[in-house]
C-alpha positions as CSV (number, residue, x, y, z in Angstrom):
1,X,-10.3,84.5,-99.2
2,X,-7.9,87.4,-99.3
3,X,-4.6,86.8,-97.9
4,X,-4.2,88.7,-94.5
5,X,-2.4,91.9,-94.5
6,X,-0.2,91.6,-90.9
7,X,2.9,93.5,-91.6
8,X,2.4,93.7,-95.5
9,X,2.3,97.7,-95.2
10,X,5.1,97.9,-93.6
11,X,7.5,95.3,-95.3
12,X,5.8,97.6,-98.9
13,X,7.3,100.7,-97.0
14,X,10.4,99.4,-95.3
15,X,11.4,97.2,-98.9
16,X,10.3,100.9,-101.1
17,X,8.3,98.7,-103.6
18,X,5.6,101.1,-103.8
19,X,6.5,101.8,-107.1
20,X,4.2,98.9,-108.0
21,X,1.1,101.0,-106.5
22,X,-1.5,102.9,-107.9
23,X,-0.3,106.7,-108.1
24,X,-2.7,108.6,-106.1
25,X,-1.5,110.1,-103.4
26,X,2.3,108.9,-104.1
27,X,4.7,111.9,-104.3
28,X,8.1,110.9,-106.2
29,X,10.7,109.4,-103.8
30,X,8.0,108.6,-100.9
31,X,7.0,105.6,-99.4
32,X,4.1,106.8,-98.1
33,X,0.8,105.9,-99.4
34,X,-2.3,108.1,-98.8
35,X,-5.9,107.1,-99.5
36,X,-8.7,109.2,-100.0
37,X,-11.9,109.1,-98.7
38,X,-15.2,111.1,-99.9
39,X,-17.9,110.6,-97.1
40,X,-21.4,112.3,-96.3
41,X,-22.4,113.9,-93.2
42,X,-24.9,112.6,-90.8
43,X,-24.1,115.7,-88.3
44,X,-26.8,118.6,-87.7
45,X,-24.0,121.1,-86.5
46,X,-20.6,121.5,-86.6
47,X,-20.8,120.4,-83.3
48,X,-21.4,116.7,-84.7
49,X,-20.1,117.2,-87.8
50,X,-18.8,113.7,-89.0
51,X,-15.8,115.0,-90.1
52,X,-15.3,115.2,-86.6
53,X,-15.9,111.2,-86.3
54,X,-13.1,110.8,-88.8
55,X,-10.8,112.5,-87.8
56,X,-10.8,110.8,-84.2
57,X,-11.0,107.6,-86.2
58,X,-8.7,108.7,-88.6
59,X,-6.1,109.7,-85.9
60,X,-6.1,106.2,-84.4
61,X,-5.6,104.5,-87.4
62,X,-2.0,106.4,-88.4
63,X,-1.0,106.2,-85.4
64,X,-0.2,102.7,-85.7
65,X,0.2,102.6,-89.6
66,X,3.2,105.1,-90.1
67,X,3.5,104.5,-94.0
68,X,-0.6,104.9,-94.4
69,X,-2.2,108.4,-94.1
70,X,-6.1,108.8,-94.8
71,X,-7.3,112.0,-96.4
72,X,-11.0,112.6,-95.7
73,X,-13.4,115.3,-97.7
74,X,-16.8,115.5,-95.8
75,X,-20.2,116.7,-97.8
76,X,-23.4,117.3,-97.1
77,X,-25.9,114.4,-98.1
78,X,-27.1,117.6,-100.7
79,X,-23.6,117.7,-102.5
80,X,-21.6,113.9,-101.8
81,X,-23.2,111.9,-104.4
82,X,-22.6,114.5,-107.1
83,X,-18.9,115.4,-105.8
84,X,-18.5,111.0,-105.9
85,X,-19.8,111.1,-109.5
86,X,-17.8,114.4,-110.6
87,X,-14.8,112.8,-109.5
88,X,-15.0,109.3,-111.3
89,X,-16.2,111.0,-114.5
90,X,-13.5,113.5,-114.3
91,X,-11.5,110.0,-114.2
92,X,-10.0,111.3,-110.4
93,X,-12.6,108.3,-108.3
94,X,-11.1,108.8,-104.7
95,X,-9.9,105.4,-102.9
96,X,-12.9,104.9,-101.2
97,X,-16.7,106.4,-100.9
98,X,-19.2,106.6,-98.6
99,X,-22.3,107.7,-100.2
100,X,-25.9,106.6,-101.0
101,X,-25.4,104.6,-104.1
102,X,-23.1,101.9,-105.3
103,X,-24.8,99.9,-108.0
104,X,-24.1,102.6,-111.0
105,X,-20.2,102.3,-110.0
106,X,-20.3,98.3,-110.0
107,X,-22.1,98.1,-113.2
108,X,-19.1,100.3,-114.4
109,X,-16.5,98.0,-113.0
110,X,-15.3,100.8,-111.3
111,X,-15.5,99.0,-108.0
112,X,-13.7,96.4,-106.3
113,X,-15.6,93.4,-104.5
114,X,-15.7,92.7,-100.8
115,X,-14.0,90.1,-101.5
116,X,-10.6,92.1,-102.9
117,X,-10.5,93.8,-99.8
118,X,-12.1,92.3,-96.4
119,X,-12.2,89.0,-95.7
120,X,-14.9,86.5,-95.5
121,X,-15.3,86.4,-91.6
122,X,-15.6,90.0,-91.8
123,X,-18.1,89.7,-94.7
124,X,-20.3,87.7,-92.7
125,X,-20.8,89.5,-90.0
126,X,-22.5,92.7,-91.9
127,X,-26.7,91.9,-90.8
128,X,-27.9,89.4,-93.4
129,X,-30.5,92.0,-95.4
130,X,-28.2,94.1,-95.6
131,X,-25.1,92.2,-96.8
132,X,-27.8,91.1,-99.5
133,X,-28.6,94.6,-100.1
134,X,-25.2,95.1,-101.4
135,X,-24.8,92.6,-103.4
136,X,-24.8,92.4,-107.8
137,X,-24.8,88.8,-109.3
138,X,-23.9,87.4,-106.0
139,X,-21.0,89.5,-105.6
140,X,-20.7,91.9,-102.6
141,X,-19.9,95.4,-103.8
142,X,-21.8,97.8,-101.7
143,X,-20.8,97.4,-98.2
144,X,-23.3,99.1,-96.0
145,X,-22.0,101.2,-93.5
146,X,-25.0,102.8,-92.1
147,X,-28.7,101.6,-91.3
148,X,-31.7,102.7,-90.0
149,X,-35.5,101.5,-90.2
150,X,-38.8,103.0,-90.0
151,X,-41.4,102.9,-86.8
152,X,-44.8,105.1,-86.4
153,X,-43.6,107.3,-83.8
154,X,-47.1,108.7,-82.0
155,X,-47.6,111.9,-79.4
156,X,-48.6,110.5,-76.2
157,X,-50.1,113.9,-74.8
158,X,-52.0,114.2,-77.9
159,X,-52.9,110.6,-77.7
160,X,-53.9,110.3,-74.1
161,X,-56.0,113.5,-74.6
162,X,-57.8,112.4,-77.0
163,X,-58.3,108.7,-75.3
164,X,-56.6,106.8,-77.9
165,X,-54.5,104.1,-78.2
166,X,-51.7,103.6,-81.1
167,X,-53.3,101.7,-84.0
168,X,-51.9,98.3,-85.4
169,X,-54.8,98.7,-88.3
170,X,-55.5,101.2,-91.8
171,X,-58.7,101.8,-90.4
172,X,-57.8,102.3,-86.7
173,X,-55.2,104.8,-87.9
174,X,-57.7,106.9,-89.7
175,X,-60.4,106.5,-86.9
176,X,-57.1,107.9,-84.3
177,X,-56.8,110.9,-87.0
178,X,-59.8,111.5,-86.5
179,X,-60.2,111.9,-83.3
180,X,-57.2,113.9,-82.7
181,X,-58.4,116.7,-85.8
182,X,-61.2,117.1,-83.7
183,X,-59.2,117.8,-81.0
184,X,-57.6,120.2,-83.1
185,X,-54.2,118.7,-83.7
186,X,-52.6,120.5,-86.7
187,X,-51.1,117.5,-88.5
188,X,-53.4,114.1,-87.3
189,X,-51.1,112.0,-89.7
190,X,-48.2,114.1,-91.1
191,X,-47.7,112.2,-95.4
192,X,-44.5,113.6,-96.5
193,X,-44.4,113.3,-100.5
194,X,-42.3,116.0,-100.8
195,X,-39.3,115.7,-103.0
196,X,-37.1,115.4,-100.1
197,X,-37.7,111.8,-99.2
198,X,-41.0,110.3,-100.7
199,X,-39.6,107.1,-101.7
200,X,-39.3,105.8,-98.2
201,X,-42.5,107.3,-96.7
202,X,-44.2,105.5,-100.2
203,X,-42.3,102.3,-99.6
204,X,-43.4,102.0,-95.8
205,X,-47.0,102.6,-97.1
206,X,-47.2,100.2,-100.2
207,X,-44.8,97.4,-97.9
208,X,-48.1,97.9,-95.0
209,X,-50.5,97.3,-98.0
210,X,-48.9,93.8,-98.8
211,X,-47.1,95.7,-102.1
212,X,-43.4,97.1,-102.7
213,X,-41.6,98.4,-105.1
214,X,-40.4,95.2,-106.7
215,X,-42.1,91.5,-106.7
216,X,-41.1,88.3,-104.9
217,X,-38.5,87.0,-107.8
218,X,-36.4,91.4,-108.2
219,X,-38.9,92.4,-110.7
220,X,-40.6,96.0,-110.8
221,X,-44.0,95.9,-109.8
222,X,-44.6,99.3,-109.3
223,X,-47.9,99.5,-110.8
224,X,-49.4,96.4,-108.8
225,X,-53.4,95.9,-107.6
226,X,-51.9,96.0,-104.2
227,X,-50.0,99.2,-104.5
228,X,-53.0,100.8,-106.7
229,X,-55.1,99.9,-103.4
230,X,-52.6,101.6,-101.4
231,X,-52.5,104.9,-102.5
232,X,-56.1,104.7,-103.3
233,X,-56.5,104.1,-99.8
234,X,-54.4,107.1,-98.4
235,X,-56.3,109.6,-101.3
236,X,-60.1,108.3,-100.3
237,X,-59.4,107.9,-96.6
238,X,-56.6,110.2,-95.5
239,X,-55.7,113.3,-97.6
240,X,-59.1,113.2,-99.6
241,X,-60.3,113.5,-95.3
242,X,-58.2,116.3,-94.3
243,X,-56.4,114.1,-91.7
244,X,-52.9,114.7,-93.1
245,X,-52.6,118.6,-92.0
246,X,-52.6,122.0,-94.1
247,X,-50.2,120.9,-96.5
248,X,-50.2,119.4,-99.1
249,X,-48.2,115.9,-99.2
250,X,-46.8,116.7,-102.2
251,X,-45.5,119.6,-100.8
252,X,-44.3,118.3,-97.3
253,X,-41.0,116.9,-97.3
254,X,-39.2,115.0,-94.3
255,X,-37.5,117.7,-92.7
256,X,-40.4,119.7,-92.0
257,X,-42.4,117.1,-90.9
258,X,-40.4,115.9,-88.2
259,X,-39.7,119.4,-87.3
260,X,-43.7,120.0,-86.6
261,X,-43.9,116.8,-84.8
262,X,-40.9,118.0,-82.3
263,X,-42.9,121.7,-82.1
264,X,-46.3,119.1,-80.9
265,X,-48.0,119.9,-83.8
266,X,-48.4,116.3,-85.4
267,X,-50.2,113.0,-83.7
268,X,-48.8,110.6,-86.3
269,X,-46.0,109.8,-88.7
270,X,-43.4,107.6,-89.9
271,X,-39.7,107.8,-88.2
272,X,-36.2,106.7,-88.1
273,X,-34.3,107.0,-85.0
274,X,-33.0,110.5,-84.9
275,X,-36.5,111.6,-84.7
276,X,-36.3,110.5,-81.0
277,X,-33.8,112.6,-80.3
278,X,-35.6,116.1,-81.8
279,X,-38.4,115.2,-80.2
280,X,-36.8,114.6,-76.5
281,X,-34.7,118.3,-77.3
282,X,-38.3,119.9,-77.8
283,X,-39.8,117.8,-74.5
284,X,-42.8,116.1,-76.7
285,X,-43.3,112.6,-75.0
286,X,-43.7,110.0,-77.9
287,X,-44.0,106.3,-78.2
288,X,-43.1,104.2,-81.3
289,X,-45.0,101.2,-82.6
290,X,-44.5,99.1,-86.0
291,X,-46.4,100.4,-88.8
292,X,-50.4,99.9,-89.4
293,X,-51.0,97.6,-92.1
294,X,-54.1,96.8,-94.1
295,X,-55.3,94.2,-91.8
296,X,-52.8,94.2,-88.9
297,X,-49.5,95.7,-87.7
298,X,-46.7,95.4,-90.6
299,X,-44.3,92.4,-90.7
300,X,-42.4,94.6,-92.8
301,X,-40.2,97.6,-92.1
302,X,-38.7,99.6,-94.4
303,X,-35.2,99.7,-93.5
304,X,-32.1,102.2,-95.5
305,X,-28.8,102.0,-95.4
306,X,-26.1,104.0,-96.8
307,X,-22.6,102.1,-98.6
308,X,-19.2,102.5,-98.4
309,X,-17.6,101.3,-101.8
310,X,-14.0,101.2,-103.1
311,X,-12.9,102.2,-106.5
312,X,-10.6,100.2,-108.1
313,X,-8.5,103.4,-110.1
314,X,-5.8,103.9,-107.8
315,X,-4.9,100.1,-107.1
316,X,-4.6,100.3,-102.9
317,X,-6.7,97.0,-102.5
318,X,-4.4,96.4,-99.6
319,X,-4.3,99.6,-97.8
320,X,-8.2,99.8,-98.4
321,X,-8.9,96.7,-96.9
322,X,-6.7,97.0,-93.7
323,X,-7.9,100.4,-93.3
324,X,-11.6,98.9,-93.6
325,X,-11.0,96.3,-91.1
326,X,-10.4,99.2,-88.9
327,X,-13.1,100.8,-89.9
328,X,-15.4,98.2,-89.0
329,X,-13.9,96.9,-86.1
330,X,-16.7,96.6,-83.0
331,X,-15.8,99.6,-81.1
332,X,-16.0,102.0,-84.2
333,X,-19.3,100.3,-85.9
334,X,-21.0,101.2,-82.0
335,X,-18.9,104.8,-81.5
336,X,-20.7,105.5,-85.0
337,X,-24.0,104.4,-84.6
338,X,-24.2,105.9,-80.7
339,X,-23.3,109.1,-82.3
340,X,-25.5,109.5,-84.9
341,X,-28.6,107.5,-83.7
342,X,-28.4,104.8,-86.1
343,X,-28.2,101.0,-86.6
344,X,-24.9,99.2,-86.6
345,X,-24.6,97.2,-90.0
346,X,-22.7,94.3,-88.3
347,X,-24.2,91.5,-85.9
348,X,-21.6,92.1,-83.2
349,X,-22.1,95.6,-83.0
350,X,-25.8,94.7,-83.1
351,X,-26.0,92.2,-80.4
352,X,-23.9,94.8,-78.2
353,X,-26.1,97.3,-78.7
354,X,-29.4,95.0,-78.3
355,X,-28.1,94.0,-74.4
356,X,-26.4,97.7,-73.7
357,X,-29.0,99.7,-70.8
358,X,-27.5,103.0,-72.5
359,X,-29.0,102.0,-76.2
360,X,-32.4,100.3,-74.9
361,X,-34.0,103.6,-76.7
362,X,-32.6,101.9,-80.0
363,X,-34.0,98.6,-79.2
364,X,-37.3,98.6,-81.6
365,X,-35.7,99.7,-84.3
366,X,-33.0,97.0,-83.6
367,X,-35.9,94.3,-83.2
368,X,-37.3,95.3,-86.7
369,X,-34.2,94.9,-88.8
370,X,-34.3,91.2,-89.2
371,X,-37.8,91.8,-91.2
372,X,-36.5,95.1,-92.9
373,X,-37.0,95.5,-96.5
374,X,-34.6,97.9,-98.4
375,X,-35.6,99.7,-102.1
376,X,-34.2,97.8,-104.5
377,X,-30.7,100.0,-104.4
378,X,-28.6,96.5,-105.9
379,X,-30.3,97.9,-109.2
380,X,-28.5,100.4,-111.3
381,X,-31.9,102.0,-112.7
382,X,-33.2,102.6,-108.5
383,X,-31.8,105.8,-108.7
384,X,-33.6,107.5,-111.6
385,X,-36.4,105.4,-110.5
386,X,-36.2,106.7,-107.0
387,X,-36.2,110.4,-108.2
388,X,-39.2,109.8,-110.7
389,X,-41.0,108.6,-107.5
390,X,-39.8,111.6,-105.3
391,X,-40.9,113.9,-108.3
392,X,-44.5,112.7,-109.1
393,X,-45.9,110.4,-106.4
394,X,-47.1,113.2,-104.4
395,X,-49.8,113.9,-106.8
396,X,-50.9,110.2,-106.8
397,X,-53.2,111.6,-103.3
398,X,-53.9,114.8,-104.7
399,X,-57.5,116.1,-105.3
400,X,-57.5,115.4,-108.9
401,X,-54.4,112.8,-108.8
402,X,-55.0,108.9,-110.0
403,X,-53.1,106.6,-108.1
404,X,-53.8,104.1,-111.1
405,X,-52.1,106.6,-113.6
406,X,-49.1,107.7,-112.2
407,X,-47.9,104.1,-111.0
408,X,-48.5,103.1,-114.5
409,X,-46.3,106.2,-115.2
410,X,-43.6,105.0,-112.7
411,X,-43.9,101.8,-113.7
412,X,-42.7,103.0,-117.6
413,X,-39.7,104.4,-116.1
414,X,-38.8,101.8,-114.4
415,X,-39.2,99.7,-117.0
416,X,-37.5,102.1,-119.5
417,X,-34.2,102.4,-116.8
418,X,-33.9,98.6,-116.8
C-alpha cells in the first residue's frame, strides 16, 4: 500500500524540495507544481461541455491545495486519443489521461500502476468488472472512470399500436419487426454497423447468441460456430427481411440511429443511457428491456467504460494520486455520472445512486452491470482489432456478405495484432 499523502504537498512546498520532481510544469525558482490533464468530452453543447465539469472540480481542488495547480485540455472523443498518442510520441505524455484506451501505454511502461498512486481501499471500491477490465498481468493500470451498458430501448406508441409486447426472444424480436413494418414504421430494428460504433452493437449481438469476442480462458474467438450463427442469423432473418430500415447497416452509424429513434422513426435498437434523455427532449415514450437472446433474454450485457491513466514521464506519483483521491471521492464519481447520464465506476457511488428517487431512471442499467461484459480493451491488439471490426463487419449482413468469411478475416487480424 502506498504511504498516505496528509500534508506531504505541503511540507514538499513549504521545505522547497521540489527540485527532486519531475519537470513538467516547474518554472525555475517555484514551488509550485502543476499537472496536466488531457480528457474527452462527454458534453453535446457548450452548454455541458466537460470542461465545464473540470473546471468546477478543478476549482475545488486548489482551493485547498495552494502548491498544486491542475491544467486541463478538453477534446472531442474525435480528436483525444490521437492528441494522448501525439503527445507521448512527441515524448511530452501529460500527467494524467482520460481517454478510451490504456493497454498500448502500459505495454510501453509508460504508465504508472494503481497501486503507485491510490490506495488499496480506494482500489477496491471501483465495480469488480470493471476494476478487472483494467487490469494487465494482474496489475491495475487502467482505472476506469466512466461506464455505461447496453438495454433494447423499444417505442411504446409504436409498440402499443401495433399490439406488441417487448421480446425476450431472436425470434420474437423478428416477429415484433414485423409487425411494426407493416405498420409502416421506418426503422422496425435500427443495426448500426457503421464505422462509428459497430464493435459494441456486434458485441451485444454475438454476447445474445452465447458468443463474444474472446473465449472463456482471454483467447480470440472471433470466428466461433456461435458467432458465425449470429450474424448468419441477423443476414437471413433481419436485414436479408428488410426489418432493419432503408439503410444499409453498414452504412448506419450510432448517431444517426439514435437520432431517428428520438424523431419516432425506429421500434427497436440497442441503447446506453443518454439515449433516454434524446428521446424524453423529442417526447417519444420508450421502455427498456435486456437484450433478446437466442433462446431467452440475455444474461449478458455489454457494458464500456472509458480510463483515466497516469504516465509515469513527469514523476508527480504524489500529486497524481492525491489529486485522484479527489477525483474519485463519492460526491464527484455521482456529480459526474448525474451529469452526463452514465454509470458511476465505484460501488459507493453505485449503491447511492441504486437507492436515490432522482436516478431510479438509471436503475436498469445499474442492475445490469454486475453481468456486464466489456471488449477485451486489457489487450494491446483490441484497438486495431476494434477498428478492423468497425471497418468490415457491416458487410458480414450485406446482400452478398459471408458472415463465415469475414469473421475468419477478423479473426486473422486478430490473430496477427497478438
Amino acid at each position: 500500500m502506498r504511504r498516505r499523502r496528509t500534508g506531504t504537498i505541503a511540507a514538499v512546498s513549504a521545505l522547497g524540495m521540489t527540485a527532486v520532481l519531475g519537470g513538467c510544469g516547474l518554472g525555475a525558482g517555484s514551488d509550485e507544481v502543476t499537472l496536466k490533464l488531457v480528457a474527452a468530452d462527454y458534453g453535446d453543447s457548450s452548454a455541458n461541455s466537460s470542461q465545464k465539469y473540470w473546471d468546477k472540480l478543478v476549482k475545488e481542488y486548489e482551493a485547498k491545495h495552494p502548491g498544486v495547480k491542475i491544467d486541463v485540455s478538453v477534446y472531442s472523443w474525435t480528436d483525444v486519443d490521437r492528441k494522448v498518442k501525439e503527445l507521448a510520441d512527441a515524448g511530452k505524455a501529460p500527467d494524467m489521461a482520460q481517454i478510451g484506451a490504456y493497454a498500448d501505454y502500459a505495454d510501453k511502461g509508460l504508465l504508472y500502476t494503481a497501486d503507485e498512486l491510490i490506495g488499496i481501499r480506494e482500489q477496491a471500491d471501483f465495480v469488480s468488472q470493471l476494476g478487472s477490465a483494467g487490469r494487465i498481468n494482474g496489475m491495475q493500470y487502467g482505472m476506469p472512470f466512466a461506464a455505461s451498458t447496453r438495454l433494447l430501448f423499444y417505442n411504446k406508441t409504436l409498440f402499443a399500436d401495433a399490439g406488441l409486447t417487448p421480446p425476450k426472444t431472436w425470434k420474437q424480436l423478428a416477429a415484433d419487426a414485423e409487425a411494426l413494418k407493416a405498420d409502416g414504421v421506418k426503422y422496425p430494428y435500427a443495426l448500426p454497423l457503421g464505422p462509428e460504433e459497430a464493435q459494441a452493437e456486434t458485441m451485444q449481438w454475438l454476447l445474445s447468441g452465447h458468443g463474444g469476442y474472446v473465449d472463456d480462458v482471454g483467447t480470440y474467438g472471433i470466428d466461433s460456430e456461435e458467432n458465425a450463427a449470429t450474424l448468419t442469423w441477423l443476414k437471413d432473418d433481419l436485414v436479408g427481411k428488410g426489418l432493419t430500415g432503408p439503410v444499409a447497416p453498414e452504412n448506419l452509424n450510432r448517431a444517426a440511429a439514435f437520432s431517428a429513434f428520438a424523431a419516432g422513426d425506429v421500434g427497436m435498437l440497442n441503447g446506453h443511457p443518454s439515449l433516454m434523455k434524446i428521446a424524453a427532449e423529442k417526447g417519444v415514450k420508450f421502455g427498456m428491456v435486456p437484450m433478446p437472446g437466442v433462446d431467452g433474454r440475455t444474461r449478458n450485457s455489454m457494458g464500456v467504460a472509458d480510463w483515466m491513466m497516469a504516465f509515469r514521464q513527469h514523476g508527480h506519483a504524489e500529486q497524481v494520486g492525491d489529486f485522484l483521491d479527489f477525483v474519485y471521492s463519492e460526491k464527484n464519481v455521482l456529480a459526474f455520472s448525474r451529469e452526463y447520464d452514465l454509470l458511476p465506476v465505484t460501488n459507493s457511488a453505485s449503491e447511492v445512486m441504486s437507492r436515490a428517487s432522482r436516478d431510479a431512471d438509471l436503475k436498469p442499467f445499474l442492475d445490469a452491470l454486475p453481468f456486464a461484459e466489456l471488449p477485451p480493451v486489457s489487450k494491446t491488439s483490441w484497438a486495431s482489432v476494434s477498428a478492423a471490426v468497425k471497418q468490415r463487419i457491416g458487410s458480414a449482413v450485406s446482400s452478398d456478405g459471408s458472415p463465415t468469411e469475414v469473421l475468419r478475416a477478423l479473426q486473422l487480424t486478430a490473430r496477427n495484432a497478438e
